[in-house]
C-alpha positions as CSV (number, residue, x, y, z in Angstrom):
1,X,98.8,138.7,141.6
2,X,97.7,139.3,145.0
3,X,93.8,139.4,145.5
4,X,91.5,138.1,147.7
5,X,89.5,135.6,145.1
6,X,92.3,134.0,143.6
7,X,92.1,130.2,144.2
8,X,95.1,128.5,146.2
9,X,95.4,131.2,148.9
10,X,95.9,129.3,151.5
11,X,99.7,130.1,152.7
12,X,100.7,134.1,152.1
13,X,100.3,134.1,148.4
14,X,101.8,130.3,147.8
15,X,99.3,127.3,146.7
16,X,99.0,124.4,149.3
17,X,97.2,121.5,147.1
18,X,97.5,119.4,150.6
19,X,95.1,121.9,152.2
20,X,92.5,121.8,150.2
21,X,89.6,119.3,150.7
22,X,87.8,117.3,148.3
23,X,84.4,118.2,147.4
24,X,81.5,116.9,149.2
25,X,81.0,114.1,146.4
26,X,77.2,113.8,146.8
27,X,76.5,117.7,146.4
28,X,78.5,117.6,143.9
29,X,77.3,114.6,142.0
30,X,73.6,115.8,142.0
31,X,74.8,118.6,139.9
32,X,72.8,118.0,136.1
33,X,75.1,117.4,133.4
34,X,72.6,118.4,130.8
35,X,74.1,121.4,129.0
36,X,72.0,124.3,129.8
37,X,69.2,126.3,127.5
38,X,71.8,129.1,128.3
39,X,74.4,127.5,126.4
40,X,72.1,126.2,123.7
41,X,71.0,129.7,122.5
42,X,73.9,132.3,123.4
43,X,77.1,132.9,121.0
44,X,79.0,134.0,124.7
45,X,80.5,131.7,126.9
46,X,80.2,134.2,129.5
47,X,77.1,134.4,128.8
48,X,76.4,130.7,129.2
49,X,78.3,130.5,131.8
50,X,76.4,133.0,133.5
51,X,72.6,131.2,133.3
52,X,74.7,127.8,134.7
53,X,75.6,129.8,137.9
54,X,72.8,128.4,139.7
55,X,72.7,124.9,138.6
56,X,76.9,125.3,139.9
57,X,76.4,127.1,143.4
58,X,73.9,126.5,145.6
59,X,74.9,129.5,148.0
60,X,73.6,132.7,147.6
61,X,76.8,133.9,148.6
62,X,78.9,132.5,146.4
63,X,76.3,132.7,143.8
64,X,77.0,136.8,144.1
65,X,80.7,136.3,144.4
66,X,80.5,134.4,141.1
67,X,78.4,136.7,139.4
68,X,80.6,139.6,140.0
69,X,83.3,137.5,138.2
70,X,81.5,137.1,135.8
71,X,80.4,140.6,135.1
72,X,84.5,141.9,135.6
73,X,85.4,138.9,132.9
74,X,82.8,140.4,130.4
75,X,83.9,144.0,130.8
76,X,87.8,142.9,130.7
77,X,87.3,140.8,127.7
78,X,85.4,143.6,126.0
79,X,88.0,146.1,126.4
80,X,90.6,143.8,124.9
81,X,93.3,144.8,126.9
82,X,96.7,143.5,128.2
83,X,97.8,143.7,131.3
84,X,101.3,142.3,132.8
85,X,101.3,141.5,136.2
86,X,105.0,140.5,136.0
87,X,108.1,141.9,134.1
88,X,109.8,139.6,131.3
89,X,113.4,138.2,132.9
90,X,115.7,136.9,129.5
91,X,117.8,134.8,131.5
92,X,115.9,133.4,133.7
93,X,113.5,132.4,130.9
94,X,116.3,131.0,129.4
95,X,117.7,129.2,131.9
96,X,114.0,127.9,132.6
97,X,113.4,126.6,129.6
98,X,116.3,124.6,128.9
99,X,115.3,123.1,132.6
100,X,111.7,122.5,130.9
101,X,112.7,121.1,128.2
102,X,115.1,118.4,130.2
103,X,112.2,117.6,132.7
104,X,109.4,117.5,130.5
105,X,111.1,115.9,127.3
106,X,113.4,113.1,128.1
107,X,112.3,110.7,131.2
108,X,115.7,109.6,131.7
109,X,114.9,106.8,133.8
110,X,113.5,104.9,130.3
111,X,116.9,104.2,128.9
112,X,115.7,102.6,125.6
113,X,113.4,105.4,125.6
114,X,115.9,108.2,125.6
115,X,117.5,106.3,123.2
116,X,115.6,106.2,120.5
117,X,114.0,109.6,121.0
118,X,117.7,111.2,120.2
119,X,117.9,109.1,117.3
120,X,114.1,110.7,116.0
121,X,115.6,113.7,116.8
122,X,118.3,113.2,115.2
123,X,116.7,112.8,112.1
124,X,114.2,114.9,112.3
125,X,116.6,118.0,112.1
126,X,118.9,115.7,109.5
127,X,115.4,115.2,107.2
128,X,114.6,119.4,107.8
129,X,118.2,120.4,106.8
130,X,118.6,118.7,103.8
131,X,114.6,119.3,103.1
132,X,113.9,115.7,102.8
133,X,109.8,115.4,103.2
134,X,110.1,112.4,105.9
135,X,108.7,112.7,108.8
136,X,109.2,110.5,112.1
137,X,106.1,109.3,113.8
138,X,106.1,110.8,118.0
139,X,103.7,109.5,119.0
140,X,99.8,108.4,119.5
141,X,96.7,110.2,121.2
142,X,94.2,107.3,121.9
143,X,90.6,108.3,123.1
144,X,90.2,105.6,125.0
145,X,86.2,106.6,125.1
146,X,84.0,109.8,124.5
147,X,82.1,108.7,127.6
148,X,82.8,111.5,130.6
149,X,81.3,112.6,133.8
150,X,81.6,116.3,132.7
151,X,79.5,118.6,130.2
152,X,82.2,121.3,130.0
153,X,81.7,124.1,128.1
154,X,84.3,123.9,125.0
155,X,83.5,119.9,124.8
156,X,83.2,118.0,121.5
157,X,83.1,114.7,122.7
158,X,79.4,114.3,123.7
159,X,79.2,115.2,119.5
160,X,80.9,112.3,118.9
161,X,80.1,109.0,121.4
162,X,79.0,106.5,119.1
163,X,79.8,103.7,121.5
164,X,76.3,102.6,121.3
165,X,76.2,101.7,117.5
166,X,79.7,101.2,117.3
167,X,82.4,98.6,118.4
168,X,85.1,100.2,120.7
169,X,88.7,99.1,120.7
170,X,90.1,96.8,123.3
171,X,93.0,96.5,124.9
172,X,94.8,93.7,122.4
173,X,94.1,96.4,119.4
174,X,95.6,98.9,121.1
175,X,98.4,96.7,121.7
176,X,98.9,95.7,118.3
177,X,98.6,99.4,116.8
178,X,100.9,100.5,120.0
179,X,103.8,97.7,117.9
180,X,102.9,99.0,114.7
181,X,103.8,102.9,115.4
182,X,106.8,102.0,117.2
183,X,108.1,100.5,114.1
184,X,107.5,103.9,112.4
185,X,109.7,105.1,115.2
186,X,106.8,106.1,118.0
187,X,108.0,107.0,121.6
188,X,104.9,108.6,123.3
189,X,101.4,107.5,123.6
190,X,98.8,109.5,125.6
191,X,95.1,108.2,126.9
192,X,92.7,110.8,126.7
193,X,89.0,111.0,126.1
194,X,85.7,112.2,127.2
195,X,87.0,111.4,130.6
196,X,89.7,108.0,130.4
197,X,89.1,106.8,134.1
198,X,85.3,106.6,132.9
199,X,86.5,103.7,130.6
200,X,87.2,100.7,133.4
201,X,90.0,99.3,130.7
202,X,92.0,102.6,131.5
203,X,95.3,100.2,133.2
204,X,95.3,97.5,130.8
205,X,94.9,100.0,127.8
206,X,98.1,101.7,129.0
207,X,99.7,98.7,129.9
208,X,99.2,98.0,126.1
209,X,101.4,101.0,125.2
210,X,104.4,99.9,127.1
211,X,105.3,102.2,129.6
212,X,108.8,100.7,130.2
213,X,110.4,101.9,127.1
214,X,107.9,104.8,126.0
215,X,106.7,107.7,127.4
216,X,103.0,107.8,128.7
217,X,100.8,110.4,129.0
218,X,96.9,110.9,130.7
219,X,94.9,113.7,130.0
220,X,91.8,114.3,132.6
221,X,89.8,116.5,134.3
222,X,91.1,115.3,137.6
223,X,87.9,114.3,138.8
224,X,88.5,110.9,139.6
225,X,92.2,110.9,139.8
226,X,92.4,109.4,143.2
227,X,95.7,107.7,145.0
228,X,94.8,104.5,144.0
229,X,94.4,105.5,140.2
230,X,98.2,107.8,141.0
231,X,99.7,105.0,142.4
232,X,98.9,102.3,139.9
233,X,99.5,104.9,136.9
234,X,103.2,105.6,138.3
235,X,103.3,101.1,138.3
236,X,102.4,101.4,134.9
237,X,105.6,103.9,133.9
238,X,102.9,107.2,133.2
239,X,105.4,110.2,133.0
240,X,103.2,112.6,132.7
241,X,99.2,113.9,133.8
242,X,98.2,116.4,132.1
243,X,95.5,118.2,134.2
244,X,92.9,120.3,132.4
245,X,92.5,123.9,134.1
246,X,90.3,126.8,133.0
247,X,91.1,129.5,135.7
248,X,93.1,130.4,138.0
249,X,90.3,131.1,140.3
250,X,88.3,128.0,142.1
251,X,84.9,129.2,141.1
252,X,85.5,130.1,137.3
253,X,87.0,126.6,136.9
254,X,83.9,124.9,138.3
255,X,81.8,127.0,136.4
256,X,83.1,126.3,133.2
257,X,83.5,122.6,133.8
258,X,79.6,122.5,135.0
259,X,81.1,120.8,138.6
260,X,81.2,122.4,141.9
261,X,84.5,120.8,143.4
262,X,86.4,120.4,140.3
263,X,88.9,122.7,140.8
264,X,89.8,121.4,143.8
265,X,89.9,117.8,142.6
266,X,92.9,119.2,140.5
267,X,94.8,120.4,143.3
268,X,94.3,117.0,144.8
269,X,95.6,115.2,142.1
270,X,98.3,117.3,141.2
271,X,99.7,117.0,144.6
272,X,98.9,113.2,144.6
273,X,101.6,113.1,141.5
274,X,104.3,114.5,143.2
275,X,104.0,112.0,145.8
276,X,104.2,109.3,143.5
277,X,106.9,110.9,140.8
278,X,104.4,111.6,138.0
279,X,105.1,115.1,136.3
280,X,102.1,117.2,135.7
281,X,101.2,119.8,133.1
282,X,98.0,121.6,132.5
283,X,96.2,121.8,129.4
284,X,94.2,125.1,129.1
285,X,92.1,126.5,126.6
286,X,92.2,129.8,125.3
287,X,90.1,131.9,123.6
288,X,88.5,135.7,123.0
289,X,86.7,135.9,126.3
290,X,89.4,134.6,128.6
291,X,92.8,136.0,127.4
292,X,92.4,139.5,128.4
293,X,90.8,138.4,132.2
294,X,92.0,138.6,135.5
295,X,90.5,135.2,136.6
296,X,93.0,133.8,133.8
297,X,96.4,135.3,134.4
298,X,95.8,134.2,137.6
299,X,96.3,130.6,135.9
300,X,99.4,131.6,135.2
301,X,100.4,132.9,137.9
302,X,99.3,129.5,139.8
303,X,101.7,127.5,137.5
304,X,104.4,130.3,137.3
305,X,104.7,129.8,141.1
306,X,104.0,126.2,141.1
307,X,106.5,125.4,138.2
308,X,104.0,123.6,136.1
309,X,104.1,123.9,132.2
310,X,101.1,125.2,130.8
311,X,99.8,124.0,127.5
312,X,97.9,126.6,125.6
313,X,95.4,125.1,123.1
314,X,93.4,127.8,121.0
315,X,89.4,127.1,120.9
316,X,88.1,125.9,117.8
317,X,85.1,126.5,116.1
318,X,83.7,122.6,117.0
319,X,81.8,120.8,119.9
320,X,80.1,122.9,122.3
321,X,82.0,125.9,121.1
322,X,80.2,125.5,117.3
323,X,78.7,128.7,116.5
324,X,80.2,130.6,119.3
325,X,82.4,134.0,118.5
326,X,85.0,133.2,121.0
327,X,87.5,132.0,118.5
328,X,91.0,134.5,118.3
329,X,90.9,136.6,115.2
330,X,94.7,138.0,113.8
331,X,94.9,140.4,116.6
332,X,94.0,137.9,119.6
333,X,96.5,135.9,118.7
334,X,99.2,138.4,118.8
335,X,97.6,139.6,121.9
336,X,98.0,136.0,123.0
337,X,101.8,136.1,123.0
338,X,101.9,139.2,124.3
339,X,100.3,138.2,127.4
340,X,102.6,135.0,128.2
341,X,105.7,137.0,127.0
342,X,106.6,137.6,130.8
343,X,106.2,134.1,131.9
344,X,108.4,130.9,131.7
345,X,106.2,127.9,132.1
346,X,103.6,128.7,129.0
347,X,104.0,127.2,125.9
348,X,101.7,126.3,123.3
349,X,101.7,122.7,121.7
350,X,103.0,123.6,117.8
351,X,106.4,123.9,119.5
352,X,107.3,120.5,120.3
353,X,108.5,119.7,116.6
354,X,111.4,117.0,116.0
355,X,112.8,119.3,113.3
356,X,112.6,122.4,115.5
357,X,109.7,123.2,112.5
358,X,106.7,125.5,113.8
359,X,103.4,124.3,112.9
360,X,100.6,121.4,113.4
361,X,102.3,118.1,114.1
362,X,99.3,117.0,113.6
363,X,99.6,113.4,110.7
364,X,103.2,113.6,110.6
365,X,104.5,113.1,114.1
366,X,101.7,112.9,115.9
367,X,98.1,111.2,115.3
368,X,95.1,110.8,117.3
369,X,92.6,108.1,116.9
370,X,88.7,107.6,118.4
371,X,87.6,104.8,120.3
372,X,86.8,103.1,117.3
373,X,89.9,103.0,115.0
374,X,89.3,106.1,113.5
375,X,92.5,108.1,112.6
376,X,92.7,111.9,112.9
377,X,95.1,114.3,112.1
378,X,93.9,116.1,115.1
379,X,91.6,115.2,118.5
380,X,89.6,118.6,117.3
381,X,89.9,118.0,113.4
382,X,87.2,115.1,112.4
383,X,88.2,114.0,109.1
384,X,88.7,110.5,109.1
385,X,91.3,109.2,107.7
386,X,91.4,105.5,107.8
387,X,90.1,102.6,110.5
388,X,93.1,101.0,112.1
389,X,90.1,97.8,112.5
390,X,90.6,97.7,108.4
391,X,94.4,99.4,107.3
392,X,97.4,99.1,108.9
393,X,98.7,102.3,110.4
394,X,101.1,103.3,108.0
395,X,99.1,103.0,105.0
396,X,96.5,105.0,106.3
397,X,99.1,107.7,107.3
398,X,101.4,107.3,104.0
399,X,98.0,108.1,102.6
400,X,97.0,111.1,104.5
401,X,100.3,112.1,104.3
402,X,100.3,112.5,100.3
403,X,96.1,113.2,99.7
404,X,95.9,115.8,102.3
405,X,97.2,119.3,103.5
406,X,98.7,117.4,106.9
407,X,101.7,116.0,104.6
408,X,103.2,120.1,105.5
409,X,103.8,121.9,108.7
410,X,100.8,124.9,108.8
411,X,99.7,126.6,111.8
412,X,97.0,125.9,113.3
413,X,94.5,124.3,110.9
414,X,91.1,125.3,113.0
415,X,92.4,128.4,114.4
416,X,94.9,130.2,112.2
417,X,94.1,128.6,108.7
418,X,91.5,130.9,107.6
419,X,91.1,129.2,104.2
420,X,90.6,125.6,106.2
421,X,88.4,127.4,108.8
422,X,86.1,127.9,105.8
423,X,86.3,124.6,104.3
424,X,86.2,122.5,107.0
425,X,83.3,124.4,109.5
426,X,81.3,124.9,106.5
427,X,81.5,120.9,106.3
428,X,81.3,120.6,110.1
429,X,77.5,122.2,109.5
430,X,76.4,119.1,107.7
431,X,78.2,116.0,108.6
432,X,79.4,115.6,112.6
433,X,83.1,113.7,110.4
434,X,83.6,113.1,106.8
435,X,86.3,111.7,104.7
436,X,89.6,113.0,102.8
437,X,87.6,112.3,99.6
438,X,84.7,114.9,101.5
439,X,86.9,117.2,102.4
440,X,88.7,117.6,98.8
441,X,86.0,117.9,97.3
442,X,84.7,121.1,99.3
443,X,88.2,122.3,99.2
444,X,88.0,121.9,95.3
445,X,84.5,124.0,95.2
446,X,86.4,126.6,97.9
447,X,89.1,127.5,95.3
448,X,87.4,127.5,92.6
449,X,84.7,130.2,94.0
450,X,87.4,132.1,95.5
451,X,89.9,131.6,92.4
452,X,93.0,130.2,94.6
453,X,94.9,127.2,95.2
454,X,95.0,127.2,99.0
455,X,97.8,124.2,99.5
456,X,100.3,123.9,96.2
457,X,101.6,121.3,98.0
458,X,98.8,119.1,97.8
459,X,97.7,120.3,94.2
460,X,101.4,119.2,93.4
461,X,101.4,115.5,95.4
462,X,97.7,114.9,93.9
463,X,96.7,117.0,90.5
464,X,92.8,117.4,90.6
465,X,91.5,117.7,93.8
466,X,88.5,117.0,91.9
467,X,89.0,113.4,89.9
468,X,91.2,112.2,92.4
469,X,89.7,108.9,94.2
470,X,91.5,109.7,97.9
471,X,90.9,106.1,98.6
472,X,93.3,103.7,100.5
473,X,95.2,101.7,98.5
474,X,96.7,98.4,100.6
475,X,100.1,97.8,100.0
């Protein structure tokens, strides 16, 4: 899209991360990270982000620029249209994706890696043919901290940072739970956070994963993603950085992550992991006031030209989003895949499935887990369900697996679920996380006001939601 506020212009209509300079890092470091009154009060994000515009820019000039953006995003988002800037190629999509799926799924330099990821694959479409209910662990999510140097806008994390009352993992436990997922056949392990490169054990926690036979991943904001940090990841066999990016243009990126500069800090580091061999993907979030604006198909038009796989997450009702009315209803989300139908490098992550199965991976092949042990079905999703500090791994997920709805592939749990939507927020309003037995228990009270049994499955695995115990029972 050609227009004269789209970020990366730098070269005709082609982005040039090399060009663009860092950040002044003392203006931008004497930016408050307190979230704003705005945000405190209004059920808008552009709304919030509006009253933070000040606190973001200093100039007056940009201050208008941005304010204008702000005012086109509000109007474009309340007239809930789509508009393609591109037109939909079949083959080349095709072709694309098969390319995607080569580059971005099997790191062929990890031999033992590639090997056992075609033997979980493998069995995972064996185990979905015959309609066996196994599932092959992929992989671990490790927060390595809540801690962060950001207060975006959508964030949970600051929710959740109970590093001062409670122990943090180090790096020999996330060795030790690193051994015991492999044996239930795990290949990828990601670091994310809060903000990973705030926590100074960042190297020796992924050296703890194993980087020579499994694939690594780090999710960050970029901001401190600097050669050094690139060139000792790439030592420690990362694969993949996964950059998070909210617009395609500079100032609505900044603005929503509450730091002048951060934008640019992206560019920076994705161009720092193409020097070093590091494959990048951005993680975006989308929700009701974003989909239908210019400032965001500009995203994808910035990856569509840059070849970077975009990795759609849908906002959920938690964090600094509680409360907000930005979440897709039926017809967002079909509105949703009408907008990316035209491009080739947007996915969103219920597709990466062993079986080929659409749905939450979320307990079956994949888990995340807090700073603390904690195991979660989902980063998003805080129902705990077991300390890795007290249970080994696979108890906790055999467990979880059999007591809760994550033992079957669903969509999205908090943003297509309606029935867990109403469960689990109305839980969310009391309690910051809760356990199975918690959960079950509202679940029970859900169906029997609304006269439904919202998962046979589980009613069939379990019996009464009710006089069930839900605790963990060592083998």
């Amino acid at each position: 899209m050609a227009t004269a506020t789209a970020a990366g212009k730098v070269s005709g209509d082609r982005l040039n991360p090399q060009s663009m300079p860092l950040p002044d890092a003392d203006l931008a470091d004497k930016n408050p990270l307190a979230p704003s009154v705005s945000a405190a009060v209004t059920s808008s994000v552009i709304e919030a982000m509006r009253g933070d515009v000040e606190r973001v820019f200093k100039n007056p000039e940009e201050q208008k620029k941005v304010y204008k953006m702000l005012a086109d995003a509000d109007a474009q988002s309340k007239a809930r249209k789509i508009i393609h800037t591109k037109s939909e190629e079949p083959f080349k999509k095709f072709i694309t994706l098969w390319k995607i799926r080569f580059k971005y799924g099997i790191h062929w330099g990890k031999r033992f890696y590639v090997m056992r990821l075609i033997r979980n694959v493998a069995l995972g479409k064996f185990y979905n043919f015959f309609k066996i209910k196994k599932y092959i662990l992929r992989g671990i999510e490790y927060a390595g901290t809540y801690r962060c140097n950001f207060r975006c806008h959508h964030c949970l994390c600051i929710r959740l940072d109970e590093s001062d009352v409670r122990r943090e993992m180090v790096p020999e436990d996330y060795a030790r739970v690193t051994k015991e997922a492999m044996a239930l056949g795990a290949t990828t392990f990601g670091l994310e956070g809060g903000e990973p490169f705030v926590n100074q054990h960042w190297a020796e926690i992924l050296e703890a994963c194993q980087g020579k036979v499994n694939h690594l991943v780090i999710s960050t904001n970029g901001w401190h993603f600097n050669e050094e940090r690139a060139k000792r990841a790439a030592e420690l066999g990362v694969d993949t950085v996964n950059f998070s990016l909210d617009s395609g243009y500079r100032e609505m990126h900044d603005l929503f992550r509450l730091r002048y500069g951060s934008f640019d800090r992206v560019m920076e580091g994705i161009r720092l992991c193409r020097k070093y061999g590091i494959k990048v993907i951005i993680n975006t979030v989308v929700h009701r006031e974003n989909i239908y604006t210019e400032h965001y198909r500009a995203l994808l038009d910035l990856a569509e030209r840059e070849k970077l796989l975009i990795n759609t997450l849908f906002a959920k009702g938690v964090g600094n989003l509680k409360g907000r009315d930005v979440l897709l209803d039926e017809q967002g989300i079909r509105d949703y895949h009408e907008l990316i139908r035209p491009y080739n490098y947007v996915q969103r992550h219920l597709n990466y499935n062993y079986g080929k199965q659409f749905g939450c991976p979320g307990t079956k092949e994949m888990i995340n887990m807090t700073p603390y042990g904690d195991v979660l079905n989902c980063a998003n999703m805080h129902i705990y369900l077991g300390n890795v500090m007290e249970y080994p791994l696979k108890t906790i997920r055999d467990n979880a697996l059999k007591k809760t709805p994550f033992g079957a592939y669903h969509s999205c749990f908090l943003a297509d679920d309606r029935d867990f939507m109403n469960v689990y927020y109305s839980l969310l309003d009391r309690k910051p996380h809760f356990s199975i037995k918690e959960f079950n228990e509202d679940l029970y009270q859900y169906e029997q006001e609304n006269e439904k049994v919202v998962y046979p499955e589980l009613r069939a695995a379990v019996g009464d939601l009710k006089s069930e115990t839900f605790e963990i029972k060592s083998a």
